[in-house]
NUTOR-561635 format. One record per residue (C-alpha): residue number from 1; residue in one letter; z, y, x. Coordinates in Angstrom, 3 decimals, always signed. Each point is the difference from the previous one (the first is absolute). Example, Ala and Ser with C-alpha at 12.3 -4.5 7.8 and 13.67 -1.06 7.14 Angstrom:
2
> num, residu, pz, py, px
> 1, A, +7.800, -4.500, +12.300
> 2, S, -0.660, +3.440, +1.370
END
This chain:
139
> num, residu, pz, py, px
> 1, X, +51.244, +152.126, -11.765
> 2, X, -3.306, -1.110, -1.588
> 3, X, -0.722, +1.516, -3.897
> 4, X, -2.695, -2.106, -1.823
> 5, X, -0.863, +1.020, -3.735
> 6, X, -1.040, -2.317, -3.048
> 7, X, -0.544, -0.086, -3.225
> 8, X, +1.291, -2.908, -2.307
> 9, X, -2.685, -2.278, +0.012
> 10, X, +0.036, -0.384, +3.889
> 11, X, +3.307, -0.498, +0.088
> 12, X, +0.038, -2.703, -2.975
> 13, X, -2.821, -1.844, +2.280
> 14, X, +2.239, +0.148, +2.777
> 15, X, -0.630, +2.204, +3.333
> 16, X, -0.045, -0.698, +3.756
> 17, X, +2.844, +2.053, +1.601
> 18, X, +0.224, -1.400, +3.804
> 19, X, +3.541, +1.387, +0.596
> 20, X, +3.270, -0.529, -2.307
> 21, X, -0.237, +2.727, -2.802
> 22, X, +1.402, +1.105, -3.338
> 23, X, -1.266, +1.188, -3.115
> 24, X, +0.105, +3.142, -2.201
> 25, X, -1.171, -0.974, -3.830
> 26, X, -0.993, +2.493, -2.182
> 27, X, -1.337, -0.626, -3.488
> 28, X, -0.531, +1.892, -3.129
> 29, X, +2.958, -0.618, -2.317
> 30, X, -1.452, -1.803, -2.589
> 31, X, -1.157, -2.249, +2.691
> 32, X, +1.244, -3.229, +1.154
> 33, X, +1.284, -0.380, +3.709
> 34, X, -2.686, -1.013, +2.572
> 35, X, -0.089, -3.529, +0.942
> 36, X, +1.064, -0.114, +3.663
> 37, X, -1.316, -3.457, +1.449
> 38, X, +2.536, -1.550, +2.567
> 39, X, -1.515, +0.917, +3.086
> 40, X, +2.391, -0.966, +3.429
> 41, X, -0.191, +3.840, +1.445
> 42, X, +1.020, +2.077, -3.149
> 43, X, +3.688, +0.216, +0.093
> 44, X, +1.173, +2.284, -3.304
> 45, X, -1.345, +1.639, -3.117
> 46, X, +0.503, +2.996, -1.480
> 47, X, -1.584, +0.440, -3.414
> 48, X, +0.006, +3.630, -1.329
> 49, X, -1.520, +1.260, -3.533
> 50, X, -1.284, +3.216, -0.683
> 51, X, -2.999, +1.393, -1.436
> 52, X, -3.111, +1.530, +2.356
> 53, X, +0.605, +3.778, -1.411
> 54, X, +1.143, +3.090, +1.121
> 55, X, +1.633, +2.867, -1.367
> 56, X, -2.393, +2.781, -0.947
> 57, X, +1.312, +3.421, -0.004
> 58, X, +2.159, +1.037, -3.420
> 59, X, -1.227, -2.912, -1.856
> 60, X, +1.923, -2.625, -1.429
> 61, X, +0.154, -3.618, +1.442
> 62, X, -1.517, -2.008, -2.625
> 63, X, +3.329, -2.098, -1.637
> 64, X, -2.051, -2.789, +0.783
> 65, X, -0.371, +0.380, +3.980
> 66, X, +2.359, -0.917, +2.510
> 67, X, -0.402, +2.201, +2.752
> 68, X, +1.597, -1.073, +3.571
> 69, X, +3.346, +1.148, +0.640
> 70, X, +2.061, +0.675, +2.919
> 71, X, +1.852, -3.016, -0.754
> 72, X, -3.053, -1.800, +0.513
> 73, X, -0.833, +1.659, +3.109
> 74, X, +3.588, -0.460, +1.509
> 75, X, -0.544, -3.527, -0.755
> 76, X, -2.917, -0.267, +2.134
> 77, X, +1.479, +1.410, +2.593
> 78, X, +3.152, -1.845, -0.353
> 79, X, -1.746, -3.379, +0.405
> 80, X, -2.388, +1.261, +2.585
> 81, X, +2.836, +1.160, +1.921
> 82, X, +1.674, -3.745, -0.314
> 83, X, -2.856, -2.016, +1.104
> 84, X, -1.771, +2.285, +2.273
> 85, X, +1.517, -1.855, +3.811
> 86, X, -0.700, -3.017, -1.943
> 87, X, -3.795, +0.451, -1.184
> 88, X, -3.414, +1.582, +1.955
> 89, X, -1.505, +0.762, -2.912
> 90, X, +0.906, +1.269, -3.807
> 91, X, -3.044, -0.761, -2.866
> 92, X, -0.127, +2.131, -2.742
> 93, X, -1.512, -0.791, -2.908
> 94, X, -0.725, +1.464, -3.316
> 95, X, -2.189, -0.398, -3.053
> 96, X, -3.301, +1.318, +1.639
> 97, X, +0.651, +0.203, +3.342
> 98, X, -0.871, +3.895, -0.128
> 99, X, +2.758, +2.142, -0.708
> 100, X, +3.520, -1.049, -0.155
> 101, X, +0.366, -2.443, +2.719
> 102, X, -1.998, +2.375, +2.624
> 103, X, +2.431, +2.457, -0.909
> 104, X, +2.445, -1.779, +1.011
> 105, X, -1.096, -1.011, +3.263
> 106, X, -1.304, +3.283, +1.049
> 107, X, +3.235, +1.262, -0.608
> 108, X, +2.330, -2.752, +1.468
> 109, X, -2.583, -0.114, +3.106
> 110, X, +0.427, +3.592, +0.810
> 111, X, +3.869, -0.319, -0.403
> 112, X, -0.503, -3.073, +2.600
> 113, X, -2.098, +2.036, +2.004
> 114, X, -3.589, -0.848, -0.275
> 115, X, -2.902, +2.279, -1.495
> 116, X, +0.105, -0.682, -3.203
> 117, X, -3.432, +1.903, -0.619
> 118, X, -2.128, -3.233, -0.480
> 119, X, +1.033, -0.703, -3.212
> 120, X, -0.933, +3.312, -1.343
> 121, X, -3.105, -0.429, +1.731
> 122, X, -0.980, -3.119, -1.771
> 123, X, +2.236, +0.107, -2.746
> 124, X, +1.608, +2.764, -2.816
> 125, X, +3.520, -0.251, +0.491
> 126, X, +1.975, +0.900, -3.109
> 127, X, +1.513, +3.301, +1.196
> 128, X, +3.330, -0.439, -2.081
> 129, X, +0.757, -3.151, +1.249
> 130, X, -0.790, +1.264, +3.314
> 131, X, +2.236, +2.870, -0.105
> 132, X, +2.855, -1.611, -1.144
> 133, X, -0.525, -2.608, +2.561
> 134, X, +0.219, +2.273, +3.047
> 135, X, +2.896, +1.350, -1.708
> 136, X, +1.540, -2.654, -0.560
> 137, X, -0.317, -0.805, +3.839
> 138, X, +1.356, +2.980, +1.400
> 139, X, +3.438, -1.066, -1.659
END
């Protein structure tokens, strides 16, 4: 399975995916959902939202910030899991492109069993969303 990461703008242009794929959506909360242009290969969306933050030692989460949550990550893998005969590829996408969405991929591409290392090489994966997405993959 192919992983291709984007951030919001790309996606609202519209991308070139040359095999039948799905989409993982995340946006900040206060955010409205991306705008996913009918394209013939992209066969289900999954829109997610969840502030790019992590958890930092004993200090409070901010009331403010909505951190991701296992929920959320057993929801990725959920619909992963549904479509993944069905699809070659999975797009993730978030607000920049940088953190969130490479975290997932790296994490559901390991589970899948590729090397997930490129996107920390050319990206910084959020490390709490990546954690609780290989968790949420070993269930």
């Amino acid at each position: 399975m192919k992983f291709i990461v984007r951030d919001r703008e790309s996606v609202e242009q519209g991308i070139l995916v040359r095999s039948s794929y799905i989409l993982i959506s995340i946006r900040d909360p206060d955010k409205r959902k991306v705008r996913v242009p009918k394209q013939s290969g992209l066969r289900g969306v999954l829109h997610l939202a969840f502030h790019d933050a992590e958890p930092a030692g004993n200090m409070a989460v901010p009331e403010n910030i909505t951190l991701m949550t296992e929920k959320h990550a057993r929801r990725v893998w959920s619909f992963v899991k549904k479509w993944e005969k069905q699809v070659g590829t999975v797009v993730v996408q978030c607000e920049q492109g940088m953190s969130r969405s490479p975290a997932v991929a790296a994490a559901l591409c390991k589970r899948l069993g590729g090397d997930e290392s490129r996107f920390f090489k050319r990206y910084q994966p959020n490390h709490h969303v990546y954690r609780l997405m290989v968790e949420a993959t070993k269930l």
